[in-house]
Backbone bond lengths (Angstrom), bond angles and torsions (degrees), N, CA, C in turn:
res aa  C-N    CA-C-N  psi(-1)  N-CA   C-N-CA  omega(-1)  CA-C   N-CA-C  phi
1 X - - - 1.465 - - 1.527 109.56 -
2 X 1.401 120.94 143.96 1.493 108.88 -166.00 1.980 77.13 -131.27
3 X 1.512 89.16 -166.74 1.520 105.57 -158.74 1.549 94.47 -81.39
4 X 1.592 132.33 -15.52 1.763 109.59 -170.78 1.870 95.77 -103.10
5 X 1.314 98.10 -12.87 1.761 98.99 157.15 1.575 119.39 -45.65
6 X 1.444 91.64 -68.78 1.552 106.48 -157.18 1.623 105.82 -70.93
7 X 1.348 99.53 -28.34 1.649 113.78 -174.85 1.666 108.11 -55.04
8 X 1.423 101.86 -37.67 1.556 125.32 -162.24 1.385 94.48 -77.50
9 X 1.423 118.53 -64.75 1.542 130.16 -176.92 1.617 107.11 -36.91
10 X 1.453 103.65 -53.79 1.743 97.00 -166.84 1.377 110.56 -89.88
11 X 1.154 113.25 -7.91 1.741 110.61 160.52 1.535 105.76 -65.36
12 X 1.062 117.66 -52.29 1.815 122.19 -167.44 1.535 106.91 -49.56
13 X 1.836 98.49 -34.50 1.613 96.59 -158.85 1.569 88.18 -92.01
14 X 1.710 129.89 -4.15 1.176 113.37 176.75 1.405 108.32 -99.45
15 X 1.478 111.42 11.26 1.464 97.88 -178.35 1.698 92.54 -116.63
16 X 1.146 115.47 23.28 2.113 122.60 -163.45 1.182 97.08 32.30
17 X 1.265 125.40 67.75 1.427 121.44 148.89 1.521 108.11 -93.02
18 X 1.525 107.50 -44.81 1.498 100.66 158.79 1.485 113.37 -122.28
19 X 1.285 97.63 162.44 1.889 101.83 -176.44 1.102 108.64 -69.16
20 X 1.534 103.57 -175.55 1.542 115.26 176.23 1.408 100.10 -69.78
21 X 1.942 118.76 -56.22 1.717 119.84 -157.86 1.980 91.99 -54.87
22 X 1.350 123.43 -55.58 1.012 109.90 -154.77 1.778 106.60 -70.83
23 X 1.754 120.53 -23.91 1.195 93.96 149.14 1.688 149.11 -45.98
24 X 1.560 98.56 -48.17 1.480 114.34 175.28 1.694 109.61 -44.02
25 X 1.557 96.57 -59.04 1.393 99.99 -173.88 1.858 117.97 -69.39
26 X 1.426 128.96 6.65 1.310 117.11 156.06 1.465 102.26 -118.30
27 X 1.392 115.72 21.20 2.062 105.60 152.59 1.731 87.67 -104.85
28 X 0.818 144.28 1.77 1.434 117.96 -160.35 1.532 104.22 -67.83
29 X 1.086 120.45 -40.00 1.632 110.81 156.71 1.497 140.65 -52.23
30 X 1.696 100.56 14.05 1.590 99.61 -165.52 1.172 102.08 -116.94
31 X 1.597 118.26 155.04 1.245 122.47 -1.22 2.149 99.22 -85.40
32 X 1.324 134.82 -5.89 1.135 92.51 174.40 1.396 92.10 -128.04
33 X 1.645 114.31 -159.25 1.847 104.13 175.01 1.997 75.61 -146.60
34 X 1.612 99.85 139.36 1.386 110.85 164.77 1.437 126.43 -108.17
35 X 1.425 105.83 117.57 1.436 112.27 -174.92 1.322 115.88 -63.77
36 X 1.702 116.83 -51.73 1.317 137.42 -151.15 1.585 110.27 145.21
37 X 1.251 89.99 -90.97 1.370 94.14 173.30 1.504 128.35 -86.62
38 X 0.885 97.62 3.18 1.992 107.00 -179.56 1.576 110.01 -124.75
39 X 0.950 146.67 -172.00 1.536 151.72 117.70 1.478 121.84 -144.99
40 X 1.719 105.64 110.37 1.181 107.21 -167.61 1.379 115.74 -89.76
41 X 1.286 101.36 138.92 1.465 115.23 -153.21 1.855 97.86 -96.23
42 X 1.367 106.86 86.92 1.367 133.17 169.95 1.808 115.54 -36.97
43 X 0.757 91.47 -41.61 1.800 118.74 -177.27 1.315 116.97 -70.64
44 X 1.428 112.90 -8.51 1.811 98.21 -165.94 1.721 86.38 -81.45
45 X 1.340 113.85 -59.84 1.618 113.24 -161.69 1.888 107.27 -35.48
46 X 1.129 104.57 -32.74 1.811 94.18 -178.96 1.526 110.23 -79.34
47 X 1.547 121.73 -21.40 1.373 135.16 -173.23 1.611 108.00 -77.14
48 X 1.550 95.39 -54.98 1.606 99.58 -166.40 1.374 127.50 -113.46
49 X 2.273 104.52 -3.71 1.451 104.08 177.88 1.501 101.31 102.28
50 X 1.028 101.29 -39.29 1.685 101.74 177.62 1.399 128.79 -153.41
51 X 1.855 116.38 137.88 1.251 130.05 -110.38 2.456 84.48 -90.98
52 X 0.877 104.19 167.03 1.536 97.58 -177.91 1.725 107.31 -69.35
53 X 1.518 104.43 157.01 1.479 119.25 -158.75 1.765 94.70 -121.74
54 X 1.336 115.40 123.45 1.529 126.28 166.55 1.569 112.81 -56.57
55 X 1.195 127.06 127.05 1.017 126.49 167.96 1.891 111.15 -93.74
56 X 1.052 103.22 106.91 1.559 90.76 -167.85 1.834 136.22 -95.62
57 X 1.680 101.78 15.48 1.356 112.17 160.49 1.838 127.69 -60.69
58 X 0.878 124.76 133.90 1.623 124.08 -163.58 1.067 112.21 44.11
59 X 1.501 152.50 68.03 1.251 158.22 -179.29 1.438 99.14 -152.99
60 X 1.541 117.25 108.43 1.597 133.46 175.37 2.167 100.94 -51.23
61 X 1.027 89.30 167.64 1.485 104.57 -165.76 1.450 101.32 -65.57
62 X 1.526 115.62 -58.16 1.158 153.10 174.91 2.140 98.21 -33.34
63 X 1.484 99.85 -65.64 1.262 99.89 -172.09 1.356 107.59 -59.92
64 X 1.551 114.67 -47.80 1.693 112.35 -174.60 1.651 122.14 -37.02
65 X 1.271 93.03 -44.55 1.357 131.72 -171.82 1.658 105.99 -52.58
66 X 1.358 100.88 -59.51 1.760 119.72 -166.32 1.836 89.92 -59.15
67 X 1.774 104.38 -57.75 1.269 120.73 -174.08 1.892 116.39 -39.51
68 X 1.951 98.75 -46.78 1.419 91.82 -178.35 1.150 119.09 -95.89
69 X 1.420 126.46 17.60 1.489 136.33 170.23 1.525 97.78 -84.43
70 X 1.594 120.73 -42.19 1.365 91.02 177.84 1.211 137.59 -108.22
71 X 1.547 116.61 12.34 1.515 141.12 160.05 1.379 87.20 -61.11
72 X 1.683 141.15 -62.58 0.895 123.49 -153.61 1.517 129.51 -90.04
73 X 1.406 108.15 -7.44 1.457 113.66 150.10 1.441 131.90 -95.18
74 X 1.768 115.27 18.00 1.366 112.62 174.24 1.711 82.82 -120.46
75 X 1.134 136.76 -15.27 1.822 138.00 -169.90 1.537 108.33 -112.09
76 X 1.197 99.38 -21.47 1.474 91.11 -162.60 1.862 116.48 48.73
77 X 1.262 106.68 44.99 1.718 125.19 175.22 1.698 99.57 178.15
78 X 1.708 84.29 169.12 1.511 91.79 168.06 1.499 107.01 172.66
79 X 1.058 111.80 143.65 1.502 131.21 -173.41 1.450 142.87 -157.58
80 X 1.637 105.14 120.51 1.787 108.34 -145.56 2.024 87.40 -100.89
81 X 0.930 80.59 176.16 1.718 95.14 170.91 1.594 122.66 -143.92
82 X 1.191 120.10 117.26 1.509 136.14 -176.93 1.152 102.69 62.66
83 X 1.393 93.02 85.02 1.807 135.38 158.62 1.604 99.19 -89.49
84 X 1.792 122.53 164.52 1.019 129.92 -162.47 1.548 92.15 -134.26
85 X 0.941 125.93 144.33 1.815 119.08 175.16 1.780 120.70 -41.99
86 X 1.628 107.10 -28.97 0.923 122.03 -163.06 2.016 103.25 -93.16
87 X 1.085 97.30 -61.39 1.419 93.55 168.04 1.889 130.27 -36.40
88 X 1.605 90.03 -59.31 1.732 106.41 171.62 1.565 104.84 -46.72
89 X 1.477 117.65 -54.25 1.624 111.89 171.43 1.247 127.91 -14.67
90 X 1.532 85.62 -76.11 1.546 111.18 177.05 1.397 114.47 -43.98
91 X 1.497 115.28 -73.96 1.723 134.25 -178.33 2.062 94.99 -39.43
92 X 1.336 114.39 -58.55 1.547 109.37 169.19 1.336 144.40 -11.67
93 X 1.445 70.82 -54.98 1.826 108.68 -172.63 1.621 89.15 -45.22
94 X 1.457 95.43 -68.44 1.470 113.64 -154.94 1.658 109.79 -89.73
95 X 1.118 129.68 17.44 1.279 122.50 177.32 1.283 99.69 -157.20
96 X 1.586 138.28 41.86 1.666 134.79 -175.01 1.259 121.55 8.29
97 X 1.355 102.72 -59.96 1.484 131.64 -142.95 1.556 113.48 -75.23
98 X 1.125 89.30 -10.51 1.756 102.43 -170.48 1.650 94.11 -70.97
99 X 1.420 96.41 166.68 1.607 105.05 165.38 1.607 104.25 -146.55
100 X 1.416 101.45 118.69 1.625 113.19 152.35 1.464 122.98 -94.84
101 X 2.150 98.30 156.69 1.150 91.88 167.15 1.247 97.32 -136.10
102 X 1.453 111.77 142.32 1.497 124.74 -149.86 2.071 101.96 -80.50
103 X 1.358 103.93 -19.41 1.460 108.51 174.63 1.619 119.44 -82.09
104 X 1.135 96.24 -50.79 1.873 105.48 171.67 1.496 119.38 -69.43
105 X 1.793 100.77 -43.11 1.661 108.26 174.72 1.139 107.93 88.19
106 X 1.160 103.22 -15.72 1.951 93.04 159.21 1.051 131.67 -73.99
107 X 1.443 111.54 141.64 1.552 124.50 177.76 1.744 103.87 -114.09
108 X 1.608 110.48 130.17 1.327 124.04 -149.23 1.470 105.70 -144.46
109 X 1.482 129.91 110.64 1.292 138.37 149.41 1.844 121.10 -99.90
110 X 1.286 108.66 148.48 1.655 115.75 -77.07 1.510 121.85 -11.38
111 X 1.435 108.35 157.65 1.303 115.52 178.54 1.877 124.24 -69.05
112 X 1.516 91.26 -5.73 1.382 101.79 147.25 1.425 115.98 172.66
113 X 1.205 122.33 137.43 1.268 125.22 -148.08 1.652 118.48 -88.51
114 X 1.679 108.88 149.99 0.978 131.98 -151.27 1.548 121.44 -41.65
115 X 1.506 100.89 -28.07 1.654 100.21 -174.71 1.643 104.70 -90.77
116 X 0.919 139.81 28.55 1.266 142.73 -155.29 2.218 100.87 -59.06
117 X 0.922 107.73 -12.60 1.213 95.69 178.47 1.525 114.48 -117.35
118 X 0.895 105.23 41.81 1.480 134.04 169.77 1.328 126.09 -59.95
119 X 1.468 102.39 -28.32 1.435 124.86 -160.07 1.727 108.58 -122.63
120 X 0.720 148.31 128.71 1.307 126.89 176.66 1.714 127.36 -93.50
121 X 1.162 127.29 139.91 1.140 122.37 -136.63 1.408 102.63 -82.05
122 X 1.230 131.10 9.73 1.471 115.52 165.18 1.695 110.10 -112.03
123 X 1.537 112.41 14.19 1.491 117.72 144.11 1.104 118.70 -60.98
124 X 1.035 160.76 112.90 2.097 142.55 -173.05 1.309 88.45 -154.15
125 X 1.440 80.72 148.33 1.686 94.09 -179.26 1.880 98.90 -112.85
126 X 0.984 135.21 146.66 1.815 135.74 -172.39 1.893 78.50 -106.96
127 X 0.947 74.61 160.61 2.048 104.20 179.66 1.242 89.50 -144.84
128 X 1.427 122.80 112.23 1.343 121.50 168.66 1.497 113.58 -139.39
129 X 1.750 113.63 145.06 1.552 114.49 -150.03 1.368 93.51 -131.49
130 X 1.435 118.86 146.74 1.557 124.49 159.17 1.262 128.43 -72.54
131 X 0.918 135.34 -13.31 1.772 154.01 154.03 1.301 129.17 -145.77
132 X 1.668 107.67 164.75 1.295 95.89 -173.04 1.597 123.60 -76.51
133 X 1.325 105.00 -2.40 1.642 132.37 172.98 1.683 104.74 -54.38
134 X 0.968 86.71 -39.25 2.099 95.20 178.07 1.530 113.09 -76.83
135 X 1.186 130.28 -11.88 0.947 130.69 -159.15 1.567 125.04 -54.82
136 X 1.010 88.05 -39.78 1.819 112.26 -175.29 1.536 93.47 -57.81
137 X 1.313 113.99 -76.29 2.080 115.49 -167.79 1.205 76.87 -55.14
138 X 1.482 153.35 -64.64 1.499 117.06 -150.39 1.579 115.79 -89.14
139 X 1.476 119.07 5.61 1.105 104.47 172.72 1.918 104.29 -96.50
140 X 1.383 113.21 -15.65 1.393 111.03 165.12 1.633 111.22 -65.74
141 X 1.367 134.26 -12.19 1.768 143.57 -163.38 1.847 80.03 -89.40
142 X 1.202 96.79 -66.89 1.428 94.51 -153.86 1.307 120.46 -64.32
143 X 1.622 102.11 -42.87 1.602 107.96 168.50 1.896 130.09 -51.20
144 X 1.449 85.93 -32.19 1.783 85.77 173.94 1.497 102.47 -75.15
145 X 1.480 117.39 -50.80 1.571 110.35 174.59 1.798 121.71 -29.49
146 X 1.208 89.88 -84.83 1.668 88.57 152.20 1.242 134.05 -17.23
147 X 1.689 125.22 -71.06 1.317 118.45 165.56 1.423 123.29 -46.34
148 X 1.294 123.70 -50.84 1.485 129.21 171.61 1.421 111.84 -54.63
149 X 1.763 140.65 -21.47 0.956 142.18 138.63 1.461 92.80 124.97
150 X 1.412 128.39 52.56 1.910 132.41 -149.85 1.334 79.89 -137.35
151 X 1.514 101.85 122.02 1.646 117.32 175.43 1.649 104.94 -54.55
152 X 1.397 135.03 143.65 1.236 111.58 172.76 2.202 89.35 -155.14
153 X 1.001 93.73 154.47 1.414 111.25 172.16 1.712 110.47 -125.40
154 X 1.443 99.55 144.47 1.194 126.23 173.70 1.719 123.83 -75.81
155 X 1.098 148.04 102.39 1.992 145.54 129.75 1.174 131.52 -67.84
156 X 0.786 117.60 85.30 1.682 104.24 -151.51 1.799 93.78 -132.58
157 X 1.763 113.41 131.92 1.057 130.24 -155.03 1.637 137.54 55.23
158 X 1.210 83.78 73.55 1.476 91.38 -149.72 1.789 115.67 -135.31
159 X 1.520 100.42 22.06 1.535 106.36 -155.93 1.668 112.86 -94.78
160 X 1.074 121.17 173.12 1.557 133.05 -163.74 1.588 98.48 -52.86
161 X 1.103 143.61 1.13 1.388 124.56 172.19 1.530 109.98 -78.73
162 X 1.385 129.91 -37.95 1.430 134.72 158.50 1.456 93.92 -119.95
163 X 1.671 105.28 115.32 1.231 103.42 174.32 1.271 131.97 -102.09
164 X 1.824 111.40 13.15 1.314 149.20 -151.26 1.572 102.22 -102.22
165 X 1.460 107.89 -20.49 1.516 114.83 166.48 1.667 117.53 -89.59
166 X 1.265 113.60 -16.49 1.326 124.19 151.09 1.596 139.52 -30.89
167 X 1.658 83.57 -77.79 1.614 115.14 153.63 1.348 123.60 -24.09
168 X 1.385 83.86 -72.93 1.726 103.19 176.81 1.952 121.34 -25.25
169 X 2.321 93.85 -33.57 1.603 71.74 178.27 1.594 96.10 -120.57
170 X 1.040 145.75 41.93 1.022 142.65 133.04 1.625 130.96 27.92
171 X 1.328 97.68 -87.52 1.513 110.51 159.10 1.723 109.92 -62.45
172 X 0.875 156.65 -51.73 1.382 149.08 135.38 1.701 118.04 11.64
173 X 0.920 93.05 -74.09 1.560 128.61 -178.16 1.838 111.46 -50.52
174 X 1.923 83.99 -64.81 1.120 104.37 -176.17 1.733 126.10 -45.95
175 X 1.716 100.01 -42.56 1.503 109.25 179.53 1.305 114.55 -98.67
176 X 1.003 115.14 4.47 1.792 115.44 167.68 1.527 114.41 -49.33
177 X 1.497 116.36 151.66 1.691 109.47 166.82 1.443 96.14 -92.83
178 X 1.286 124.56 -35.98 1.740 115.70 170.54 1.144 117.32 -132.72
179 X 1.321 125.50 166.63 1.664 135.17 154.20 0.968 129.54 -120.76
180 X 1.429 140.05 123.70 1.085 139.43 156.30 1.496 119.16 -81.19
181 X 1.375 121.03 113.09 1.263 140.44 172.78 1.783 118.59 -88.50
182 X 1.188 92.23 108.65 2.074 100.31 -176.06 1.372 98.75 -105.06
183 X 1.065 128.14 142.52 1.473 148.87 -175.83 1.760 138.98 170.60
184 X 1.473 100.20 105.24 1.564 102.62 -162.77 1.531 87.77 -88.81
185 X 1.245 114.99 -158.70 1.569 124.31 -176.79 1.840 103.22 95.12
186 X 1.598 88.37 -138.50 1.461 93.86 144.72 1.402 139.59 -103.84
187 X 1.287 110.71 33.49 1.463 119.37 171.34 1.427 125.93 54.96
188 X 1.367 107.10 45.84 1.621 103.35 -148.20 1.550 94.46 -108.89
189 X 1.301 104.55 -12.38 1.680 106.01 161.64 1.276 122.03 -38.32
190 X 1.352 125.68 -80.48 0.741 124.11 165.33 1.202 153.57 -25.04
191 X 1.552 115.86 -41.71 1.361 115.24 153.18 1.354 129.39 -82.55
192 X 1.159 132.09 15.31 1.194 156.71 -179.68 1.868 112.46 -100.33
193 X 1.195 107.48 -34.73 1.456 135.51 173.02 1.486 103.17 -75.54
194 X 1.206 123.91 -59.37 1.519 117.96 -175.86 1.518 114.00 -75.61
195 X 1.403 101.83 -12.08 1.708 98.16 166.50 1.562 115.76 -83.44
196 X 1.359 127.57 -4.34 1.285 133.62 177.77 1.612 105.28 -80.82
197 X 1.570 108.44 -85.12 1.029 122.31 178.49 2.115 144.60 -60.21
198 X 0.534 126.68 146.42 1.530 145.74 160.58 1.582 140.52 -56.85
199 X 1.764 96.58 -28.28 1.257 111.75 171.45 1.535 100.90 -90.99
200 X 1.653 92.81 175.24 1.442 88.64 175.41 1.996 109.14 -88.79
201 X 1.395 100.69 157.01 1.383 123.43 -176.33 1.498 124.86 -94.75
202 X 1.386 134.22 111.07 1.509 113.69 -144.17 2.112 79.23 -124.68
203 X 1.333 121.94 109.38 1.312 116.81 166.42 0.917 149.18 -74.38
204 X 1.470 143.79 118.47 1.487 133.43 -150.52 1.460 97.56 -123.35
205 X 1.376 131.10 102.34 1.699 139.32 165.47 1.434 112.36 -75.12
206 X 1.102 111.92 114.55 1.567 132.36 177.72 1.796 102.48 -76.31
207 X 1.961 101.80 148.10 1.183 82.43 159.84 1.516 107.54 -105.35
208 X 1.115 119.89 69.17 1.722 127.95 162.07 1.403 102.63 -91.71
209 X 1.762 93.73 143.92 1.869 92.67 -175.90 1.762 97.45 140.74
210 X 1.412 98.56 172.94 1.541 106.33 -160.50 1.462 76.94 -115.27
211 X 1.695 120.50 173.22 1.001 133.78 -145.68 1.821 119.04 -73.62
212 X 1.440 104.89 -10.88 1.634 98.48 175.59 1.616 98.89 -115.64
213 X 0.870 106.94 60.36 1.398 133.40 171.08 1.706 99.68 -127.12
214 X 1.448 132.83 -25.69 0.988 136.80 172.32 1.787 117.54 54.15
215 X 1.168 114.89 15.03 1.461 120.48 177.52 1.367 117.58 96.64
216 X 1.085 112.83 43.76 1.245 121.19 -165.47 1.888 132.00 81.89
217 X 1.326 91.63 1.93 1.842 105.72 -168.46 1.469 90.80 -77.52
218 X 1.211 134.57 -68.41 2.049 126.99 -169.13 1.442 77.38 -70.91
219 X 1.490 161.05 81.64 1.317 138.06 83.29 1.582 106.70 -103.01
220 X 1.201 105.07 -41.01 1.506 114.53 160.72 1.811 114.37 -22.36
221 X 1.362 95.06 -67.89 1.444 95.96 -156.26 1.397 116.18 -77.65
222 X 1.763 110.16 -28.40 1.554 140.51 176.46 1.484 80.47 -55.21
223 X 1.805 133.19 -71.88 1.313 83.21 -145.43 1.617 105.84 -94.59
224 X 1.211 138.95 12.90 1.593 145.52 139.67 1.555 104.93 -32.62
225 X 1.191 125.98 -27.91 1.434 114.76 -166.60 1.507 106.74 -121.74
226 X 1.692 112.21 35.61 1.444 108.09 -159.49 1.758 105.73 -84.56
227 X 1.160 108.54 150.53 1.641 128.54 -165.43 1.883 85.67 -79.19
228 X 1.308 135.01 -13.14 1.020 127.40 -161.75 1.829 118.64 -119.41
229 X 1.385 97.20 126.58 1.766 96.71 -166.09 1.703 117.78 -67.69
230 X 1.414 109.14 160.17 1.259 87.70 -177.13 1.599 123.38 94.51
231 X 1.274 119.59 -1.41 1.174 108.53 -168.73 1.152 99.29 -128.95
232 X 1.537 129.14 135.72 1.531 141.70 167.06 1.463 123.90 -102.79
233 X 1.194 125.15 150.63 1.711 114.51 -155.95 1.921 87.01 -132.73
234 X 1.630 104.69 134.53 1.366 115.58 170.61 1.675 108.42 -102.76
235 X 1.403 123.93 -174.32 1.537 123.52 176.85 1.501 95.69 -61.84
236 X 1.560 90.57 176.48 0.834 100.11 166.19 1.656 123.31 -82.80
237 X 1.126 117.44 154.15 1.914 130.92 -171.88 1.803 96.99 51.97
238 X 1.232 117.53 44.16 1.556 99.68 179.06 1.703 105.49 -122.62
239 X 1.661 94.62 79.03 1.479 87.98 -174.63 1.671 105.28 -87.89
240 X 1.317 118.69 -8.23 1.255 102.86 160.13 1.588 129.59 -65.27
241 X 1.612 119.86 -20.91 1.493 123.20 170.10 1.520 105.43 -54.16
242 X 1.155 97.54 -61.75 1.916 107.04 -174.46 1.163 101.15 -40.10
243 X 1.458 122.69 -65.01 1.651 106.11 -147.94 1.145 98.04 -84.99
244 X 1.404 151.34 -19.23 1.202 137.88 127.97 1.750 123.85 -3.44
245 X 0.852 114.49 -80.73 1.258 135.64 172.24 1.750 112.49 -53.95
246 X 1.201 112.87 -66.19 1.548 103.94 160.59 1.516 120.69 -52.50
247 X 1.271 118.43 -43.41 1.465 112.88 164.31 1.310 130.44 -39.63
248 X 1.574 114.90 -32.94 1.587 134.92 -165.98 1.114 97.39 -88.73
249 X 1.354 125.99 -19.59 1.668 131.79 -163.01 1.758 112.38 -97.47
250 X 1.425 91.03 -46.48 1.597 97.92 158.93 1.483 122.33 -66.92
251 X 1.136 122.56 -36.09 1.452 144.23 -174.79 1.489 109.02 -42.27
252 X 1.714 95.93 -61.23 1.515 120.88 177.34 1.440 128.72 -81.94
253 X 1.672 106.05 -14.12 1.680 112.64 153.21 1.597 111.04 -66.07
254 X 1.627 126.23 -59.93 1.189 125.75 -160.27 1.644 107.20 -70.95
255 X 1.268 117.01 -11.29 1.499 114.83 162.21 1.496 128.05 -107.57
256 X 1.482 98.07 24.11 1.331 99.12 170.72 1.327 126.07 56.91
257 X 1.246 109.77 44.22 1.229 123.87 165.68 1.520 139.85 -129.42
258 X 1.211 97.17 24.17 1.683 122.47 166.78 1.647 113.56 -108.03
């Protein structure tokens, strides 16, 4: 339940369109509702703007499932992160309506949510990647952007080995309110990115890379130690943190509060 829910709810019951019992009885899940094995915490969307997100590593099909039936009757949305082709099947079966994408791995009801113009479209956030090896964490950055309804543009392959394809988007770059920069290797994207731009720079270290790359740790730490201001570094492969976070950043430009 988010704040134009609840806003709506207690107008109805202040205008007796609905009663008090039938109010009581659609908070009775608040602020969380316990499944068993989960308890979804009903409450974040009024706390934080946005409604809680499935994490979907070790979580049976079955549970996801239980999980997005009831995100989606207290949100009316819902959205897991790192789904497997095989899992989403399953969850399908039982919920049609959903939509995966087998590159990002998200599984998403609606396929993008209702306020989508929330943001105004020359807020955009760029998601930009050093290979196409990155693609995945940055197609999970961009894809949640998207769902949350956050203008966002694509760079993608574009990292310090030819850095002349970089260039190329410049102006891109240039007018963004943020970027998210993905880059395993040595992560050198990224600091290369915050020397362009003005906005702030939010870094995402892949673990792509040959073995002293250590799983993403020397992109990790490369861009922790970047020569360039302005720039903030998430885990590693967590392009859902970023666009999170860039989302919050745009959020608070288009309401005038930066």
């Amino acid at each position: 339940m988010d704040t134009k829910s609840l806003s709506e709810l207690l107008e109805a019951i202040q205008r007796k369109e609905v009663s008090v019992d039938e109010g009581l009885q659609q908070l009775k899940d608040f602020p969380y509702r316990n499944l068993g094995f989960a308890r979804i915490d009903n409450h974040r969307a009024l706390r934080q703007g946005l409604p809680e997100v499935i994490y979907g590593e070790g979580k049976t099909p079955s549970q996801i499932t239980e999980i997005f039936q009831s995100l989606i009757e207290k949100n009316a949305s819902a959205l897991a992160t790192r789904i497997t082709p095989e899992i989403a099947k399953e969850v399908q079966t039982m919920i049609p309506e959903i939509h995966y994408d087998p590159v990002s791995r998200l599984l998403r009801y609606p396929s993008q949510l209702p306020h989508s113009s929330a943001i105004a479209a020359d807020h955009y956030a760029v998601v930009v990647s050093a290979g196409t090896s990155d693609m995945p964490v940055a197609e999970e950055a961009a894809e949640v952007l998207s769902f949350y309804g956050a203008p966002v543009k694509r760079v993608y392959d574009v990292g310090v080995a030819g850095i002349h394809r970089l260039l190329d988007h410049k102006d891109t770059l240039s007018n963004a309110k943020v970027v998210i920069s993905v880059a395993g290797m040595e992560g050198a994207l990224t600091s290369v990115v915050g020397g362009l731009v003005s906005c702030p720079v939010i870094g995402v270290p892949t673990s792509v890379g040959y073995g002293a790359s250590f799983e993403g740790l020397a992109a990790l730490l490369a861009m922790m130690n970047s020569c360039a201001s302005g720039v903030a570094i998430v885990n590693i492969d967590n392009g859902f943190g970023a666009a999170v976070m860039a989302y919050k950043i745009l959020r608070q430009i288009s309401e005038g509060k930066t």
